[in-house]
C-alpha positions in Angstrom: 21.4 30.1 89.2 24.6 31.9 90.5 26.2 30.7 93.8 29.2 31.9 95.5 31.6 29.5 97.3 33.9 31.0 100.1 36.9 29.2 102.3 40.5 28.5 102.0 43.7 28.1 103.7 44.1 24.7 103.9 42.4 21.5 102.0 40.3 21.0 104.9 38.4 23.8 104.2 38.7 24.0 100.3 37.8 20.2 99.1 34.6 20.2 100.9 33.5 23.4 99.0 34.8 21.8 95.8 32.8 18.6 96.5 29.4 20.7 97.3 30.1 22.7 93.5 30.6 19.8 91.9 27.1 18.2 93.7 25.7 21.2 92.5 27.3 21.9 88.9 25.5 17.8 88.5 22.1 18.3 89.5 22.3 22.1 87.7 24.7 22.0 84.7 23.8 25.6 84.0 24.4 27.2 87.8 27.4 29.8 87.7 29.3 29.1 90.2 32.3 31.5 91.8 35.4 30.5 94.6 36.2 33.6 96.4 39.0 33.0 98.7 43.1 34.3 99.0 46.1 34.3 97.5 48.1 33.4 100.5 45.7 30.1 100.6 45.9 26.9 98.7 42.6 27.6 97.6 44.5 30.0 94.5 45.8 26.7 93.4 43.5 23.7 94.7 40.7 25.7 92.9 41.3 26.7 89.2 42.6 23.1 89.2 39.2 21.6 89.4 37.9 24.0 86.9 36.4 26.4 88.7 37.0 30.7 88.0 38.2 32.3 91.9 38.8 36.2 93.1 40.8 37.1 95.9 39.9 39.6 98.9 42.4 41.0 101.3 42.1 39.0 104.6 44.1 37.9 107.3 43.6 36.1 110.6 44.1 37.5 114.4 47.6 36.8 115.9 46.5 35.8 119.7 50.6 36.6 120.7 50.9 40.0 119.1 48.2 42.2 119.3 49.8 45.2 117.4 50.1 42.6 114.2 46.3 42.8 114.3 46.2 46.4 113.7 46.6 45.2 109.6 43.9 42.1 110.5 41.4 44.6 111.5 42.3 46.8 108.4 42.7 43.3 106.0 39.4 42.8 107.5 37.7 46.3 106.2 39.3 46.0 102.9 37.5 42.3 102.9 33.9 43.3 103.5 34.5 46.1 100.6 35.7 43.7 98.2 33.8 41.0 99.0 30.3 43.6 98.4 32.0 44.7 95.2 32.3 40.9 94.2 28.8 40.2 95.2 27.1 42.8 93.8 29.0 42.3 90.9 28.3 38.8 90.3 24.7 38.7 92.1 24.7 35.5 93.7 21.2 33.8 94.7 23.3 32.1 97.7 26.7 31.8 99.2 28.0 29.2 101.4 31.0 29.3 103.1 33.4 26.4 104.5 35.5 27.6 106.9 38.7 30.3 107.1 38.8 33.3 107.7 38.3 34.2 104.3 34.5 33.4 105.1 33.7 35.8 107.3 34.1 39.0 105.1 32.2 37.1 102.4 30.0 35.6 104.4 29.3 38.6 106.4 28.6 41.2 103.3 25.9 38.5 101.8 24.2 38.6 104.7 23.9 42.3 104.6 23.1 42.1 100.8 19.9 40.2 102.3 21.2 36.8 100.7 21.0 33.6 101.9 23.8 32.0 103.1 24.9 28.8 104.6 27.8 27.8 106.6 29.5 24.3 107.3 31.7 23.5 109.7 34.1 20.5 109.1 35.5 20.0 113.0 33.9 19.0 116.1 34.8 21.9 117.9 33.9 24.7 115.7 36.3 27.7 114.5 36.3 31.3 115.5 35.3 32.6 112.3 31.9 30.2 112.0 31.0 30.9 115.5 31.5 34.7 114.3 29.2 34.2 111.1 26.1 32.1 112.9 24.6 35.1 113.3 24.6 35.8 109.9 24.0 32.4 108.7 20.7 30.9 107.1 21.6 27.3 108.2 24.5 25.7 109.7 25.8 22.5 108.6 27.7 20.1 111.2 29.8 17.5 110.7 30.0 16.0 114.2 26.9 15.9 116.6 29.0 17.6 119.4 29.4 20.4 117.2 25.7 21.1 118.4 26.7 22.6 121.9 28.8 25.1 121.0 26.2 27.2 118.5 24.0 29.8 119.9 21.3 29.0 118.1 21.3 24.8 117.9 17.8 25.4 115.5 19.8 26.6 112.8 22.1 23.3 112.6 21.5 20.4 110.7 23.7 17.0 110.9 25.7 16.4 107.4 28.7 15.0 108.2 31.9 16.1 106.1 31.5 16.4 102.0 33.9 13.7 101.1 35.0 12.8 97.4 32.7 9.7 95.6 36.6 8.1 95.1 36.3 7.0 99.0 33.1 5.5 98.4 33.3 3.5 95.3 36.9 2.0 96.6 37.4 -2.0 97.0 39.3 -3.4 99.2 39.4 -6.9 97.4 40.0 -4.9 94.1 42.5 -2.7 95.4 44.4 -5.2 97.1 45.0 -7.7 94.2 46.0 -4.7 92.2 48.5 -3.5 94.5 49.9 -7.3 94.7 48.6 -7.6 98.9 47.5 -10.7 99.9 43.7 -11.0 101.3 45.3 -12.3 104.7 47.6 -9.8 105.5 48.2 -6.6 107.5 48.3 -3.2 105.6 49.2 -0.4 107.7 49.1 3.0 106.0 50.8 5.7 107.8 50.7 9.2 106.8 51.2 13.1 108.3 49.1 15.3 105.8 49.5 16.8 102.9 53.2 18.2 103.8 54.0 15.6 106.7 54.4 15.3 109.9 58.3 15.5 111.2 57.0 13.9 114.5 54.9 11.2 113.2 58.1 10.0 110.3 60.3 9.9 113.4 57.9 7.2 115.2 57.1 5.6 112.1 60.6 5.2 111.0 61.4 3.6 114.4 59.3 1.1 113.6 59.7 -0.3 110.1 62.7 -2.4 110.7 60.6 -4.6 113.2 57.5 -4.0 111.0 59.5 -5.8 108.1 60.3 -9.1 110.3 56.8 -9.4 110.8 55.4 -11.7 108.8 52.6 -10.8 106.4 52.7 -7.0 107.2 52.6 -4.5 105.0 53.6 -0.8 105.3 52.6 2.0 103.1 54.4 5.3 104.3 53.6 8.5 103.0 56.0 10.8 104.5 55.8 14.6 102.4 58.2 15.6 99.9 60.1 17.7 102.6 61.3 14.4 104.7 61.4 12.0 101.7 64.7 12.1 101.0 65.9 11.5 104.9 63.6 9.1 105.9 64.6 6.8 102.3 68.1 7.1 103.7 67.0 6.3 106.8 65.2 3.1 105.7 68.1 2.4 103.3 70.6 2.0 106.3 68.2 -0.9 107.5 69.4 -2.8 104.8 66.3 -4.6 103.8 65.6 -6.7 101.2 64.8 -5.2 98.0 61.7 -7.4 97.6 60.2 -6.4 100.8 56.6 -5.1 101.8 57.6 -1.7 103.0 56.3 1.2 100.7 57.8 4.8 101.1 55.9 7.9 99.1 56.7 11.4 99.7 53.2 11.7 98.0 50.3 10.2 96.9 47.7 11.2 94.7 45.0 8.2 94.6 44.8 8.2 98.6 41.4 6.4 97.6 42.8 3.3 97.1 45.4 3.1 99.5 42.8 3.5 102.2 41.2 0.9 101.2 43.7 -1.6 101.3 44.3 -0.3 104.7 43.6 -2.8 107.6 45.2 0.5 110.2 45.7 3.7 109.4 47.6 5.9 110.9 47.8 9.7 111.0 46.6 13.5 112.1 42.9 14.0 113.0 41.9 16.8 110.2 38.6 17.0 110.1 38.3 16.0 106.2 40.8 13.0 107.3 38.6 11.0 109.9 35.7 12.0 108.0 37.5 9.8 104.9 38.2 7.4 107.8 34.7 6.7 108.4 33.2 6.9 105.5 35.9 3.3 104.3 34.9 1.8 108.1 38.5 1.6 108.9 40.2 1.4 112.6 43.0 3.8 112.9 45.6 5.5 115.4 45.3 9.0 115.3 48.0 11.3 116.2 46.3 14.7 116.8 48.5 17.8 115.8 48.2 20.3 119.0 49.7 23.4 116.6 46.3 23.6 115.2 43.5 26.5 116.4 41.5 25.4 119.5 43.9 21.9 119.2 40.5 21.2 117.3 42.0 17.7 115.7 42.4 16.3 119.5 38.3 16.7 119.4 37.9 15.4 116.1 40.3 12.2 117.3 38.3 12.3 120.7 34.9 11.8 118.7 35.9 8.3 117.2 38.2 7.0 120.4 35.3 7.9 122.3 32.9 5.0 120.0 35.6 3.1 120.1 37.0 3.1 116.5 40.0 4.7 117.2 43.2 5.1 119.3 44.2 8.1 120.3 47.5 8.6 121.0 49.0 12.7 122.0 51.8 13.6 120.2 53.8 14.5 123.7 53.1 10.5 124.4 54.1 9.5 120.6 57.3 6.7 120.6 58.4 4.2 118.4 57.7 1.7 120.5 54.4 3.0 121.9 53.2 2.9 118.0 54.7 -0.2 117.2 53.3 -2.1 120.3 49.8 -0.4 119.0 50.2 -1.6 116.1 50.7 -5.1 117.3 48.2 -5.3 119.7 45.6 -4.3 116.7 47.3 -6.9 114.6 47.2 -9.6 116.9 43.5 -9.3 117.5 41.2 -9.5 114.6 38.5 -9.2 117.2 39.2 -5.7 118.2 40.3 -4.9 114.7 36.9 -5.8 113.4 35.2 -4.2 115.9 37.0 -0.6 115.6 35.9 -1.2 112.0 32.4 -1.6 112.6 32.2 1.6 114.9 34.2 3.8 112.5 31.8 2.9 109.9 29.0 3.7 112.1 30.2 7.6 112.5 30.8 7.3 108.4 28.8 10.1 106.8 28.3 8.6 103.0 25.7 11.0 102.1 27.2 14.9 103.6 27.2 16.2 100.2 23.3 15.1 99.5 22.0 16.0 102.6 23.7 20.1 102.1 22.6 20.1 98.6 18.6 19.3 100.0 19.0 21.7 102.4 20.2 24.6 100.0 17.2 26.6 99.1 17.5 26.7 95.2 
């Protein structure tokens, strides 16, 4: 069995696709499986790191503000859909499934014409240009979020999965990660973090906080902030003068996020799709910050879904202080009732079996 993965850009679409491959590669340790994506993506990286071979087409999404800039889009475009039949033709895939960016749609696009089957899912709540493009051209369509739904053409062709999430978020303790990290069971954990490169906006609020964080008794903060503010907010937390046994962690990185959820009483951060999906899946109450520089502001959605069941706080960026976050912070401290609760409903939108409900709907 040969199978062709497609998406890239950012994690968000490239770790689902990963976790689907690896679902697959288990349950058929023979299948072939090929990554096509780009080489301006992280996908050239993120991919050959979990063992898997990729090839590159030209593609390039629209720029909405200049028009003449997508003269070489449209061209990028043609180019794709001629690579991307080489590739298949080449390769002979039985199906293709693609995971969002606009790498898919070339891809995507020429399998369909190939008379393949393919499959796309879509990760946000408000679906992206390019998978509202390819429905047309899709066999099924997996959603992650129920509103999803709506804003399809042809509702028939979608089936609820949720987001494929690592088995690392599922297997996590948070007894067993707690005593190994040195946190008592009693206390507050608060894990703070702005994606994968940060978030200048959400390190300012954060770091407005941590001095009255630290005289709070019992509270721990775990602050990842990207390696490109590391080094100002350490300084920044080194002028507070605090003690150097004290409960306030600062990472510029972290690469068992796993575990640090789930010693995580709050968490707060962005609203990527993958992220909330990770969210769930532990059950834990968090403040999301939604990033409005994204396509569509899609991550206000994905934040909307959970505030909306009440497991979550959303708070706009344009509304984001200090003392806004620390006060939210407090309030979810000081009442385990409502804590609890925001728990309960997160783990209610938790997906824990995304990957196994794709790989039953795949026809193979």
């Amino acid at each position: 069995m040969k199978v062709i993965m497609t998406g890239g850009g950012t994690g968000g679409h490239i770790y689902p696709a990963i976790t689907i491959a690896d679902k697959i590669k288990r349950k058929h340790p023979d299948a072939e499986i090929l990554f096509v994506g780009t080489k301006r993506g992280m996908e050239k990286d993120i991919v050959p790191q979990h063992g898997y071979p990729i090839e590159f087409i030209e593609v390039s999404g629209f720029n909405r503000k200049n028009l003449l800039k997508s003269v070489k889009t449209i061209r990028d475009l043609l180019a794709g859909i001629r690579q991307s039949r080489e590739i298949i033709r080449r390769f002979k895939p039985d199906i293709v499934i693609g995971t969002g960016g606009y790498v898919c749609g070339p891809v995507v696009r020429a399998a369909h014409k190939l008379g393949i089957r393919t499959y796309i899912h879509e990760q946000n709540a408000l679906p992206g240009l390019t998978n509202r493009m390819l429905e047309k051209h899709a066999d099924k369509i997996f959603i992650s979020f129920e509103e999803s739904r709506k804003h399809f053409r042809h509702p028939e062709k979608t089936i609820l999965s949720g987001n494929p999430i690592r088995v690392d978020f599922l297997r996590c303790s948070f007894s067993g990660n707690r005593e190994k990290a040195g946190i008592g069971p009693s206390d507050f954990v608060v894990l703070c973090f702005g994606g994968s490169l940060g978030s200048e906006t959400i390190n300012s609020a954060v770091a407005g906080t941590i001095g009255r964080l630290a005289a709070e008794d019992g509270v721990w903060l775990n602050f990842v902030t990207g390696k490109s503010h590391y080094e100002k907010i350490s300084r920044q937390v080194g002028e507070l003068g605090l003690p150097s046994e004290n409960r306030i962690r600062i990472m510029e990185y972290v690469h068992d996020m796993p575990e640090y959820l789930a010693c995580a009483d709050v968490v707060v951060c962005r609203a990527g799709a993958l992220t909330v999906s990770e969210i769930a899946a532990c059950g834990k109450a968090s403040i999301l910050i939604p990033s409005p520089y994204v396509a569509n502001n899609h991550q206000y959605y994905n934040a909307k879904v959970l505030a909306d069941a009440g497991a979550a706080i959303l708070i706009e960026e344009k509304d984001l202080t200090a003392d806004k976050l620390f006060d939210t912070i407090m309030r979810l401290k000081n009442n385990k009732e409502m804590l609890n609760r925001m728990g309960r409903e997160s783990e209610k939108l938790g997906r824990m079996d995304a990957t196994e409900i794709i790989f039953e709907n795949l026809d193979i």
